[in-house]
N, C-alpha and C positions, 0 to 999 in steps of 0.2 A: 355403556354410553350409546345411545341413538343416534341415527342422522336421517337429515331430512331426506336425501337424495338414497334408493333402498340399488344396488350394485348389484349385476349378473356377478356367477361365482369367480368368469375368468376373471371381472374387473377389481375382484375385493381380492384375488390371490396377488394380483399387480397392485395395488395400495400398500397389501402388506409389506413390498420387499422395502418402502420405507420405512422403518420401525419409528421415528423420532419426529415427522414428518408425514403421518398415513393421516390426520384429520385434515390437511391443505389438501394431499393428494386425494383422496376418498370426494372430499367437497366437489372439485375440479372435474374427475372422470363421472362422478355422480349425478352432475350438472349435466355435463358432455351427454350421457346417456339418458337424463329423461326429457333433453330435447329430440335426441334418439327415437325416443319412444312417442313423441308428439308427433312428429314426422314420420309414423309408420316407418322408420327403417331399424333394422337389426344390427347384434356384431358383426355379420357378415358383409356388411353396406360399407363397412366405415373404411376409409380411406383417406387422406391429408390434404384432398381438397373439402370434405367436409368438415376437417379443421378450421381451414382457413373460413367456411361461410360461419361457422359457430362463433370463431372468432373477432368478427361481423357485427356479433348483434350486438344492440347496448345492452350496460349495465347497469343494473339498481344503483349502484354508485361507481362515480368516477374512477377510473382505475391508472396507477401510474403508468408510464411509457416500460420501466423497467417490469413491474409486474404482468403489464401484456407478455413481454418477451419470453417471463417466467411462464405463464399457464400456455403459452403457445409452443415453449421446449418438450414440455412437459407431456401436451397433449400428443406432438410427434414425436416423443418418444413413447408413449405409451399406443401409437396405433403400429408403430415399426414391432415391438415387443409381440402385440398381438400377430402381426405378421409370421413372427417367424414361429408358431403354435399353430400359424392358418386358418386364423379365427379375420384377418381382415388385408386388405388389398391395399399395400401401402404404393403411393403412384410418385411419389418424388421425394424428395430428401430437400431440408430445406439449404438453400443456398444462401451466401453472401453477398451484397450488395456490392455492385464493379464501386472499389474506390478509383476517384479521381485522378488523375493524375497529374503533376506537379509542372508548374514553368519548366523550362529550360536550366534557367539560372539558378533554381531555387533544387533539381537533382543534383548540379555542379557541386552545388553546396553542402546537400548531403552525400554525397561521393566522394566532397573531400572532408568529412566531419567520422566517415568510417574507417581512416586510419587512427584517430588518435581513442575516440568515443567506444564504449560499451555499445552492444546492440539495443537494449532496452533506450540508451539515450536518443541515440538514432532515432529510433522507432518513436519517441518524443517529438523529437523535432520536427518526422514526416507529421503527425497529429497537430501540432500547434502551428507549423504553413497550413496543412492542409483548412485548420481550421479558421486560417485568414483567409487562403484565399478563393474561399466558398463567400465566404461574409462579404469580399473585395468585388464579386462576380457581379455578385445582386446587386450590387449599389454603384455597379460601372465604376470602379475606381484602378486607377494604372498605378500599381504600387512602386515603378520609376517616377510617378509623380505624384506623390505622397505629400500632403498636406499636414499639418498638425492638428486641422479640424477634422482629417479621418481618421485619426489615431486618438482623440477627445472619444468622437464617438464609435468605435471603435472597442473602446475601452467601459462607457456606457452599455454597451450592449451586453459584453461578458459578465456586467455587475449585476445588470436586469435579470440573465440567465439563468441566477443565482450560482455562478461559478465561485468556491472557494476563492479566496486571497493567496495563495500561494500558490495556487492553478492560475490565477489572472497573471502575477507576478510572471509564474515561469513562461506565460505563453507570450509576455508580451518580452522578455529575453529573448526568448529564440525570435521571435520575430526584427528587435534591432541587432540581432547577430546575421539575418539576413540581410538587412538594409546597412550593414558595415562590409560584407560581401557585395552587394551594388556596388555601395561605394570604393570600393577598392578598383572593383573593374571600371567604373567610369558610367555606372548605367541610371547612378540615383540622382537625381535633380534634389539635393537638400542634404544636412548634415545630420546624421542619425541621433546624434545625441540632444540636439532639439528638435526633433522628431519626437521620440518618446524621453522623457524628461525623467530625473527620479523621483520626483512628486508622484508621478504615475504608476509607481507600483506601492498598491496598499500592502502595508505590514501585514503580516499574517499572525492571528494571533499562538501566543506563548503557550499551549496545550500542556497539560500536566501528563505523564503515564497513567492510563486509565488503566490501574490492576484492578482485578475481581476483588467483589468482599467475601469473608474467610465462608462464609455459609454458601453463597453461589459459588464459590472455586470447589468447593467440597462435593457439589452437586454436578458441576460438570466434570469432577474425574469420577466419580463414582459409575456417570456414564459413560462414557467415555472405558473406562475397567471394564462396564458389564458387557459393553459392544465388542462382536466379535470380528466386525468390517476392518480389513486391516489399516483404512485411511485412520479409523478413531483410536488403531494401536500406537497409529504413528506419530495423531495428534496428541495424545501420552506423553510420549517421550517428548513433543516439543516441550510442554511443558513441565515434564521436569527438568530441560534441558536448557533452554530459552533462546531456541532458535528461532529462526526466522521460516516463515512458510516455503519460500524460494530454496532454502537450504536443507528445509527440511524432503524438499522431493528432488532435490539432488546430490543426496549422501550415501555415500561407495555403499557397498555389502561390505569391505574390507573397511569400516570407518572407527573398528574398536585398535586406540594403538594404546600399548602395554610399554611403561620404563623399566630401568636397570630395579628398583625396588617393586614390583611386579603391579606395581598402580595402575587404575585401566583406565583412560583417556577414550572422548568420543572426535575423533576426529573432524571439524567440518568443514567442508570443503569453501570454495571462492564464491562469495555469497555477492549480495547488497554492494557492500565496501571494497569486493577483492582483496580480502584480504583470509589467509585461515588462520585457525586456532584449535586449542586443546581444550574442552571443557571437562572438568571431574565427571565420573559416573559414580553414582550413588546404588548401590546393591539393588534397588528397584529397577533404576534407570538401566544397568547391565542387563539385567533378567529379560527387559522388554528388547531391548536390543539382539540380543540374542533369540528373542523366541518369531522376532521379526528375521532375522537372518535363516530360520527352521520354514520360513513359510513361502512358497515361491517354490519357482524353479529353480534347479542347482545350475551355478557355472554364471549366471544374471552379476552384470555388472554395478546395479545400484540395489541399495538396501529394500525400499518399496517399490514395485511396479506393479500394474494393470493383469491383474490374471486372462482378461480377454487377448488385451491388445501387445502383453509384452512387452508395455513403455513406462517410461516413468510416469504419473498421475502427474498432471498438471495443478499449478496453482488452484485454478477455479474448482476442483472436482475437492480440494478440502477447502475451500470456503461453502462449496453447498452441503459438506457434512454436516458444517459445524452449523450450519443455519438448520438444517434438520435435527439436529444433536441439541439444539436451544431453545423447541417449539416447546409451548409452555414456563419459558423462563422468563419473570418478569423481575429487570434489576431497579433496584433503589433510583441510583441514578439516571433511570430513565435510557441508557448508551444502550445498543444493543450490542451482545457478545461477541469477539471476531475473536479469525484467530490471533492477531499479533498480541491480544489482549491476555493470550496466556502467558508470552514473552515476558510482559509489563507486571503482569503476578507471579512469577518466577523469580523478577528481579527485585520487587519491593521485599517478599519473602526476603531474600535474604540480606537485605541492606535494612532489615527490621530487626533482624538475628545478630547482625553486628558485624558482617562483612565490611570490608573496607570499600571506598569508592574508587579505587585503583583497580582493587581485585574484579566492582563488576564491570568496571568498562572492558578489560579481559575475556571476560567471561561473556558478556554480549557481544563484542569485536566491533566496539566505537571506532573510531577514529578519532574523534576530536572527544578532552573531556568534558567541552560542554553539553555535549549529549550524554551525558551522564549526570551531570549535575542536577538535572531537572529532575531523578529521585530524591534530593534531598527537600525539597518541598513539599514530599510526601511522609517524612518520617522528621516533621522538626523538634519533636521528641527527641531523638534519637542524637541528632545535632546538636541539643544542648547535650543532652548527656554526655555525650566526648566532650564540648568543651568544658565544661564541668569537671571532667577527671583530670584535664590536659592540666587544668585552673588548677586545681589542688598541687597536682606534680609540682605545677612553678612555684607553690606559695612554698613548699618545705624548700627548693632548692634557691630560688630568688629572694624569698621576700613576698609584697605584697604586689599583684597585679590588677590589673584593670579587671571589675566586674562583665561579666559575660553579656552581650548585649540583648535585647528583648525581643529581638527580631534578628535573622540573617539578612543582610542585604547584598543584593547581586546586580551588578550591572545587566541590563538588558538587553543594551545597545547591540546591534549586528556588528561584522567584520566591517561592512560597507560602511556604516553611518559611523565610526569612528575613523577610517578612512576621510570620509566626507569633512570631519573636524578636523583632522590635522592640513588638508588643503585650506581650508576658511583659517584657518591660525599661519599658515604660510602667508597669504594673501594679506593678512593684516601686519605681519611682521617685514614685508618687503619693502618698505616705504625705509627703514633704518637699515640698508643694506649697500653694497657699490654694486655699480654696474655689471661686474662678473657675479659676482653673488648672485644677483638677481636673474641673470641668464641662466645659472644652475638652479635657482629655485625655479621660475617656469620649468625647465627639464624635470625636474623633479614633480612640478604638479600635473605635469602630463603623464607620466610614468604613472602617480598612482590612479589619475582618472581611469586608466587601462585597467589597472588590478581593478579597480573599485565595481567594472562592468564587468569582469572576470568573475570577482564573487557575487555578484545581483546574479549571474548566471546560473551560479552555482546552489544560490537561493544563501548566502551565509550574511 
């Protein structure tokens, strides 16, 4: 293979340490370097304020905000790399932008949302105030005196952004869970819940599990196998595991447990859901487990960690595997490969093979089985087939039953929106009730308004 841009030797020995990933990277430093080369300067010039003027210039085409971020890691990480060979004079490290920081009222609230909340939740809620009250700044608005025409537009602006539906949803929750803390202390001039209305949060659509088709899954463990980086041994084992990324870079060294009949079990730890579980190990899955526990330092409290840094590998460092690990993968359906996508191929495998759907909400560590149920829309094969046998069992033992129907049909509806119906059915039933009754049913339709902003919270 050729390229346009032709690399001094240090820059093509730094391309290579991505194997999956050297034609983005080669591109980028190769660029870098024969602007290098127009500007009379050498390896020995470069420095990460020459990042930044490079970074400067325009491009032949448009380039996303994310992709900036990407070639600009990239390129300071690759002048830091030359630094420590002493091939270039790295002048700063890049820093973080000072984030903002919050009202008064609005730290009170997250201060007192840290006794009951998750950290990641937390860290939500800073993100979705934060990201009012940036929006609030610019347009002079005093969120004690919140109008319903700024939370209209408001709400317009996040749809413009092209924010997800279930990002708009959750931001505009946290935001009236702040405006019901005003109200509690006395500071909000208006009643939050026509403030933002439930009209205002769009559905988010019903997403299917996007598992791999059997030819691309076969192609990314094949790589995944041939990789000797121990992120892509680890992402191995998610997959034949069907964990979650979060759990998979914080699973003990001690995570194999063994029962009274000497069964080996992969222990995983308080994930997503807080909650643990046992999943089967499969003779492969042990093998790799084990040969992940031979690698590392001895005495190391978690299964994978950082040979440099001696920590655990963070989320982000195996999503940029597996985005290296997929250069050159073009799928059918257009999606491109992540990792939870091994998860969703893990589980359809075996709810195709005839697992029950009991067993894999288990085995994933759902909580609710309607996060499970949405495999069955992927195997409706499969669906009739059980009822079909169930059919037969009843015709020898009953008689004759009801023909199998043409379609599975499932309710859609949220937790919330049938909520929402049993209040509208209370409301119209109160008219044929007495006086006490009817003071028990308003209590009653207050109670569940409560639940009902409970679970919009919750997104259920």
């Amino acid at each position: 293979m050729t390229f346009r841009h032709q690399l001094p030797p240090v820059a093509a020995e730094y391309a290579a340490i991505f194997p999956y990933d050297k034609r983005k990277v080669r591109h980028l430093v190769g660029r870098f370097h024969t602007w290098l080369k127009a500007n009379a300067l050498d390896t020995s010039d470069i420095d990460t304020d020459l990042v930044d003027e490079f970074m400067q210039l325009p491009w032949a085409r448009k380039l996303a905000e994310s992709t900036k971020k990407l070639y600009d890691r990239h390129l300071y990480r690759y002048v830091w790399w030359l630094g420590t060979r002493g091939y270039a004079r790295p002048t700063k490290k890049k820093t973080k932008k000072a984030v903002p920081a919050l009202p008064e009222a609005a730290q009170l609230l997250i201060q007192e949302l840290r006794t009951t909340l998750s950290s990641g939740s937390v860290k939500f809620y800073e993100c979705a105030l934060r990201s009012w009250f940036q929006w609030a700044e610019v347009h002079d608005i005093d969120t004690r005196e919140l109008t319903r025409s700024n939370v209209v537009a408001y709400c317009s602006v996040m749809h413009s952004q092209g924010l997800a539906a279930q990002t708009r949803s959750q931001y505009l929750a946290k935001l009236r869970r702040y405006l019901f803390y005003l109200a509690d202390e006395g500071l909000l001039n208006g009643n939050p819940m026509k403030l933002i209305r439930p009209a205002d949060f769009p559905k988010p659509p019903s997403l299917l599990p996007r598992a791999l088709q059997p030819a691309i899954d076969a192609e990314i463990r094949a790589r995944l196998a041939e990789a000797s980086d121990i992120r892509c041994r680890g992402l191995l084992l998610m997959r034949h595991t069907g964990l979650r990324v979060g759990e998979l870079a914080s699973l003990m060294f001690d995570c194999v447990h063994e029962d009274h009949l000497r069964n080996r079990y992969l222990k995983v730890p308080l994930g997503k859901l807080k909650n643990e579980r046992l999943v089967p190990l499969s003779d492969e899955a042990l093998a790799l487990v084990f040969e992940l526990q031979g690698r590392g330092r001895a005495g190391r409290k978690v299964l994978i960690e950082s040979p440099r840094t001696k920590k655990p590998f963070g989320t982000t460092r195996y999503h940029e595997t597996m985005r290296a690990l997929r250069d050159g993968i073009e799928t059918p359906d257009g999606i491109r490969i992540t990792t939870h996508r091994l998860r969703h191929t893990f589980a359809t495998e075996l709810l195709s093979g005839g697992i029950s759907l009991a067993a894999i909400r288990q085995l994933l560590g759902h909580r609710s089985m309607n996060m499970t149920m949405r495999y069955v829309s992927l195997t409706p094969d499969r669906l009739r087939q059980d009822y079909l046998a169930a059919n037969a069992k009843a015709r020898q033992r009953y008689g004759k039953v009801p023909e199998a129907p043409p379609t599975a049909q499932f309710d859609d509806r949220t937790a919330a929106e049938t909520i929402a119906d049993t209040v509208r059915q209370i409301k119209r039933d109160a008219a044929t009730l007495t006086k006490t009754q009817k003071a028990r049913a308003r209590r009653a339709v207050r109670e569940l308004k409560n639940l009902r902003i409970v679970l919009n919270d919750l997104g259920l």
